[in-house]
C-alpha positions as CSV (number, residue, x, y, z in Angstrom):
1,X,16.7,30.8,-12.1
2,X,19.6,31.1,-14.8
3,X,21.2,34.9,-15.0
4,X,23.9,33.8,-17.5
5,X,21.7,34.4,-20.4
6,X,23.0,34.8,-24.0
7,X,20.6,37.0,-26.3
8,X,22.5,35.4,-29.2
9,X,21.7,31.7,-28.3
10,X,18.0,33.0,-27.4
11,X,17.9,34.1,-31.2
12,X,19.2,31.0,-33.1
13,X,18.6,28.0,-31.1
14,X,15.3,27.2,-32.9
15,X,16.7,27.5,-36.3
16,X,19.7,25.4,-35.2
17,X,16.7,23.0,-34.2
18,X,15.0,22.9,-37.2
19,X,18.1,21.8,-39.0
20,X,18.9,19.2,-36.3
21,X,15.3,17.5,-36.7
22,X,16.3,16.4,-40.4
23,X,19.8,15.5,-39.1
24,X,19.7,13.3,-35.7
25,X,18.3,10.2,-35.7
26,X,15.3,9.8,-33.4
27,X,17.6,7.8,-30.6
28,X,20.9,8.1,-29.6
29,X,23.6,10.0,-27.7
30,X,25.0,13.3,-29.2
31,X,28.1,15.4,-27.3
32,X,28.1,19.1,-27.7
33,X,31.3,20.7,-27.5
34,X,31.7,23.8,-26.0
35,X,28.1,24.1,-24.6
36,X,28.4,27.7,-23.2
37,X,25.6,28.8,-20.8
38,X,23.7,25.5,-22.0
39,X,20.8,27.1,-23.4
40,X,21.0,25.5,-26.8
41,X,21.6,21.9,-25.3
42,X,18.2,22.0,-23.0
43,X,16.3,23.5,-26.0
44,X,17.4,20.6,-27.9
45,X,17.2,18.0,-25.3
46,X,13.3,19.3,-24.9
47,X,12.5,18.8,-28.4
48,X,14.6,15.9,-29.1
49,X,13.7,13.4,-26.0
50,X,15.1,10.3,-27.3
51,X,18.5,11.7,-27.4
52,X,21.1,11.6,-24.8
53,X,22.4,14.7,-24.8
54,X,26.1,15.1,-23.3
55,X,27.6,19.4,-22.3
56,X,31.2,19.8,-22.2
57,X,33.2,23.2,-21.4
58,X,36.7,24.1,-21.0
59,X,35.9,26.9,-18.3
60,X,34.6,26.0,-15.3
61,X,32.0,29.2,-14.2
62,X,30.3,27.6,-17.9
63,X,30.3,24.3,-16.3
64,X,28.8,25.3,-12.9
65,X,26.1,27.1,-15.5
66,X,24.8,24.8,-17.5
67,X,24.8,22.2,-13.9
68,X,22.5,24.9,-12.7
69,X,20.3,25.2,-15.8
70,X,20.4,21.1,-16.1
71,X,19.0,21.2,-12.3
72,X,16.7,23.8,-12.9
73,X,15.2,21.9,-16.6
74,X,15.3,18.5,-14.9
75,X,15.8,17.1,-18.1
76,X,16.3,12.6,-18.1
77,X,17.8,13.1,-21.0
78,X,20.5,15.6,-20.3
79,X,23.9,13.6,-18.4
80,X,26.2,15.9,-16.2
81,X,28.1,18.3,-17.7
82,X,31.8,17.0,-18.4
83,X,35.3,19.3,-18.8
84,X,36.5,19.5,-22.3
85,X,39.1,21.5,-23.5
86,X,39.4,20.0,-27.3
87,X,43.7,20.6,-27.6
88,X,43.6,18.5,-24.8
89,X,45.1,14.7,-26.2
90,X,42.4,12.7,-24.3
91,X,39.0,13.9,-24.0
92,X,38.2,10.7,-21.2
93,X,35.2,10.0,-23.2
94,X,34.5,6.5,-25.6
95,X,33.1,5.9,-28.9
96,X,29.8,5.7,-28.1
97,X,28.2,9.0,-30.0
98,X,26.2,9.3,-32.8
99,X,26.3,13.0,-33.4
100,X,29.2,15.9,-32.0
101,X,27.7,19.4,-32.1
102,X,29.9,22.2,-31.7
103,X,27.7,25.9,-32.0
104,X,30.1,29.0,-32.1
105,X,33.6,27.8,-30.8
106,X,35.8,27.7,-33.7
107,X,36.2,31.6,-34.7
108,X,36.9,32.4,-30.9
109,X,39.4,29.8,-30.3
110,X,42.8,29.4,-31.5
111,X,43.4,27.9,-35.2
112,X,44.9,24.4,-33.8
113,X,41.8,24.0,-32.3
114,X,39.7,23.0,-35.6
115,X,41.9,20.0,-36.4
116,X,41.6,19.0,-32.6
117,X,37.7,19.7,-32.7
118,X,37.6,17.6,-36.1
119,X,40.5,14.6,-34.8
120,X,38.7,14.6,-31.7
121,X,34.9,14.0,-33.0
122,X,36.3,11.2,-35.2
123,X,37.3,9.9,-32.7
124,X,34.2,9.6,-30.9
125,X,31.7,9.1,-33.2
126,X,30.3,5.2,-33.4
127,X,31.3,3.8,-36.6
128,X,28.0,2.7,-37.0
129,X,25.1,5.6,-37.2
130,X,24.8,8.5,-39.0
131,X,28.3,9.4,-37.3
132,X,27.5,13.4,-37.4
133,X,30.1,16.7,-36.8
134,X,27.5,19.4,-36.9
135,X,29.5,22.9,-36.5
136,X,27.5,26.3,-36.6
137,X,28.8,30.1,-36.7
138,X,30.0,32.5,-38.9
139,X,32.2,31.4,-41.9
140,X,33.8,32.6,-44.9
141,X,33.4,31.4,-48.0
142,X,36.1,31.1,-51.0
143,X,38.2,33.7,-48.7
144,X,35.3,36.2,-48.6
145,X,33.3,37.7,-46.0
146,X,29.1,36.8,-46.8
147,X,28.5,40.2,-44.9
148,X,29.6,43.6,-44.2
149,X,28.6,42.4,-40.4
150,X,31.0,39.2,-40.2
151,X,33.8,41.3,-41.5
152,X,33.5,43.5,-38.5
153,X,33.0,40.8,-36.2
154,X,36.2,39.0,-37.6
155,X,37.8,42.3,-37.3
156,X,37.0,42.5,-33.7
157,X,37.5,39.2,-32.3
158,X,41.0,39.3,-34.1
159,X,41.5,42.8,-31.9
160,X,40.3,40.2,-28.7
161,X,42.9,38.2,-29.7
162,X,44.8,38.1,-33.3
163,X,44.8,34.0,-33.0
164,X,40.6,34.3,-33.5
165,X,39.0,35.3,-36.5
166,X,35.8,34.2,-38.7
167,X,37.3,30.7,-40.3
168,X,36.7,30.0,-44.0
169,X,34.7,27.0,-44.6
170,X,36.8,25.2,-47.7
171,X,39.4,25.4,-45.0
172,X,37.5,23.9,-42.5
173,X,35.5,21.3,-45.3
174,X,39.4,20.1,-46.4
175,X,40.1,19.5,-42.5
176,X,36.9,17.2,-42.4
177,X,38.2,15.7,-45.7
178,X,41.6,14.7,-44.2
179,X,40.2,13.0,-41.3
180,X,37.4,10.9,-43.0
181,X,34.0,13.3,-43.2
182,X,31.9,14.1,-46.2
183,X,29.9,17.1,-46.4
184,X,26.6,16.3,-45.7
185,X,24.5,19.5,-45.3
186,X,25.1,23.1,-45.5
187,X,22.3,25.6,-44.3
188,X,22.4,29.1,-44.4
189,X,20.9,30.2,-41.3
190,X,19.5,33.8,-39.9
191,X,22.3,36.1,-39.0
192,X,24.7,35.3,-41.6
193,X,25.7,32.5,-39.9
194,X,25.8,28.7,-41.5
195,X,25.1,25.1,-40.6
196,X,27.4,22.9,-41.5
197,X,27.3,18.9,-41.2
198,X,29.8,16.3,-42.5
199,X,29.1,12.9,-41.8
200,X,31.8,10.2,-40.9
């Protein structure tokens, strides 16, 4: 039984599903970065059976999680959970994805680590397919906080650690721009948080 539970990802992995449906294709292999506990990769994985679903995780008490929670799912669908630290210069994987998901990383990591994120998923993604970067979390937009609550939360993750901080989306859109994505779909989901997916 999994004791690493996040109330967060219990709250918004459905409506991150939802907006995956009309994204993924039916078949395929898609590599989430930063998986966390791995509750939103098995809730995917069960809805989504005909994708191959690949966790990473920089730390390594995440990646003993989400190996227990793959265990205790038993999902065919769901391959062993990989290290990935995305400033790393070789992630050791090929171009063989058609989708890299990355839910919640960017405002708690350092600002090099969007470029690497965005580099790195070009990489990666097969040059034919829908050749998706789906990111998810709290942004700003045109410099501006869209809530009282995400200004806080920028405030306090920037007390954590003055390199985090809520990242504004042009920014972040521009960096896609520069390394070969369009914007594809922007969703604004429960929570004040957004969707965002540029394709290759």
């Amino acid at each position: 039984m999994q004791t690493n539970i996040s109330a967060a990802a219990e709250r918004n992995k459905q409506p991150i599903l939802d907006e995956l449906m009309t994204l993924l294709p039916p078949k395929g292999r898609a590599l989430e970065i930063a998986s966390g506990t791995g509750q939103h990769m098995m809730h995917f994985a069960a809805a989504l059976p005909g994708l191959l679903f690949q966790p990473t995780e920089a730390d390594e008490s995440s990646l003993r999680d989400i190996a227990a929670l793959r265990e205790e799912c038993g999902f065919a669908n769901v391959r062993v959970p990989r290290r990935l630290d995305v400033l790393d210069a070789e992630w050791g994987l090929t171009r063989e994805f058609d989708a890299v998901i990355c839910i919640n990383m960017i405002h708690i990591s350092p600002p090099e680590a969007t470029p690497a994120l965005i580099a790195g998923a070009r990489r990666l993604l097969k040059t034919e397919g829908p050749g998706l970067l789906v990111l998810y979390g709290p942004f700003r937009e045109g410099g501006v906080h869209t809530a009282p609550s995400n200004a806080e939360f920028d405030a306090w993750l920037k007390e954590k650690d003055p390199r985090y901080g809520v990242r504004d989306l042009d920014e972040v859109t521009d960096l896609a721009k520069q390394s070969g994505f369009t914007l594809k779909r922007m969703a604004r989901l429960p929570a004040n948080n957004l969707l965002v997916a540029f394709a290759a």
